[in-house]
C-alpha positions as CSV (number, residue, x, y, z in Angstrom):
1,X,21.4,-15.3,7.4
2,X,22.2,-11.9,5.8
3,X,20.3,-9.5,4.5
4,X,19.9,-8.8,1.1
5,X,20.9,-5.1,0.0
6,X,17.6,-4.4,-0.6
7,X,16.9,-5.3,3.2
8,X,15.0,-8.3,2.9
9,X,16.0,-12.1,3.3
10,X,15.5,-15.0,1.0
11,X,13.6,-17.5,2.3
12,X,13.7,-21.2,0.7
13,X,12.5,-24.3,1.9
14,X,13.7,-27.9,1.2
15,X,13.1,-31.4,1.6
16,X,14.6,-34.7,0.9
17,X,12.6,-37.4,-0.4
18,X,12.4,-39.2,3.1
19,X,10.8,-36.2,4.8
20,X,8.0,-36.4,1.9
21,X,5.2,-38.2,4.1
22,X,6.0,-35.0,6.4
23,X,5.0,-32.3,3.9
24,X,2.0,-34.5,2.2
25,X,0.8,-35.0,6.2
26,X,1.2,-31.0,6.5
27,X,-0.3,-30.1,3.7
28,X,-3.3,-32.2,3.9
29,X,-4.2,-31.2,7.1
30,X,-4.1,-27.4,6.3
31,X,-7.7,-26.9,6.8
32,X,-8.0,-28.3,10.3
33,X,-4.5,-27.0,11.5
34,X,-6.0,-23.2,10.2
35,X,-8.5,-23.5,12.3
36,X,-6.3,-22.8,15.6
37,X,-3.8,-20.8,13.9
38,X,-4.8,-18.1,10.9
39,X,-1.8,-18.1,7.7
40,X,-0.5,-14.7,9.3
41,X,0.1,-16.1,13.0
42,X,1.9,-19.0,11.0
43,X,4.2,-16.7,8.6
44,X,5.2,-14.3,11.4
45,X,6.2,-17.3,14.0
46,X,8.6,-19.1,10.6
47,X,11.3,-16.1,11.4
48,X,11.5,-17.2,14.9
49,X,11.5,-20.7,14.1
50,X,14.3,-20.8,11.8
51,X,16.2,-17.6,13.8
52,X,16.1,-15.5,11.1
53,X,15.5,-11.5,11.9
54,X,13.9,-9.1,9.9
55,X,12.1,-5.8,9.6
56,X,8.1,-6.4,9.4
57,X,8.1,-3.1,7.2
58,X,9.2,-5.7,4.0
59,X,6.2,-7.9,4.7
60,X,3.5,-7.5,2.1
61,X,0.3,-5.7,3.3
62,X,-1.9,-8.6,5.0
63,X,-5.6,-8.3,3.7
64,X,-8.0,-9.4,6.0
């Protein structure tokens, strides 16, 4: 994936209808699955996931 000019990436996500039960399982169990990993662990591990590299100084400010 390429870089915008800006120097940022776009990120999308999709998913056909017969990986819907997957994303209504995820979503529901958001609150238990938070409770080993916070939202900022999971949004920094999606670039490594997916092989995507960027530059952590285009990442919004996290407030804790």
């Amino acid at each position: 994936m390429d870089m915008t000019p800006s120097g940022s990436y776009p990120l999308t996500a999709s998913y056909s209808h017969s990986g819907l039960g997957n994303v209504v399982a995820y979503t529901a169990n958001q609150k238990e699955h938070h409770r080993t990993k916070t939202f900022r662990e999971e949004y920094l591990a999606f670039p490594d996931k997916f092989q995507i590299d960027f530059n952590q100084e285009y990442l919004f400010e996290w407030i804790d």
